[in-house]
C-alpha positions, 0 to 999 in steps of 0.5 A, a space after each residue: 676204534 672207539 666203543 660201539 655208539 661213540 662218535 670218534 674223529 679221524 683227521 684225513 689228508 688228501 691231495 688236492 688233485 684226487 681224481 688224478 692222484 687217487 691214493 693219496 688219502 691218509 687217514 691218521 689214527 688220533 692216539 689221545 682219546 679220539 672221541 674229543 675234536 680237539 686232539 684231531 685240530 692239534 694233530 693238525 696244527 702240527 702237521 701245518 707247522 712242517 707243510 710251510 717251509 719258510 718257517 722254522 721248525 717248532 722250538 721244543 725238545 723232541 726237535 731239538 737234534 734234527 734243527 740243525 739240519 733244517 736250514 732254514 731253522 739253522 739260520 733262525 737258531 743263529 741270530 
């Protein structure tokens, strides 16, 4: 949490369906300085990448030793 006073932003996901799946609310802590909206939109933009399974995953190295275990990014890294 921010200092008392200062405005903070906390990305949340919940399922569309909230009355029949109640607990599904994830509220993520933005480890990058919370007070800025933009970590909260980049967060974000990660989570999209992995939600669309006809993508593969996002070419970079913290990825790179589970590609392979993806199929569909297995099929993209081969051509």
């Amino acid at each position: 949490m921010g200092a008392p006073g200062v405005m903070s932003y906390f990305p949340g996901i919940s399922h569309i369906d909230q009355e029949k799946y109640p607990k599904t609310i994830v509220t993520v802590s933005v480890v990058e300085l919370s007070a800025n909206p933009v970590h909260c939109y980049l967060l974000w933009e990660r989570y999209v990448s992995f939600m669309d399974l006809s993508k593969p995953l996002p070419d970079v190295p913290v990825y790179e030793q589970h590609r392979h275990l993806d199929p569909i990014t297995a099929e993209f890294d081969k051509k």
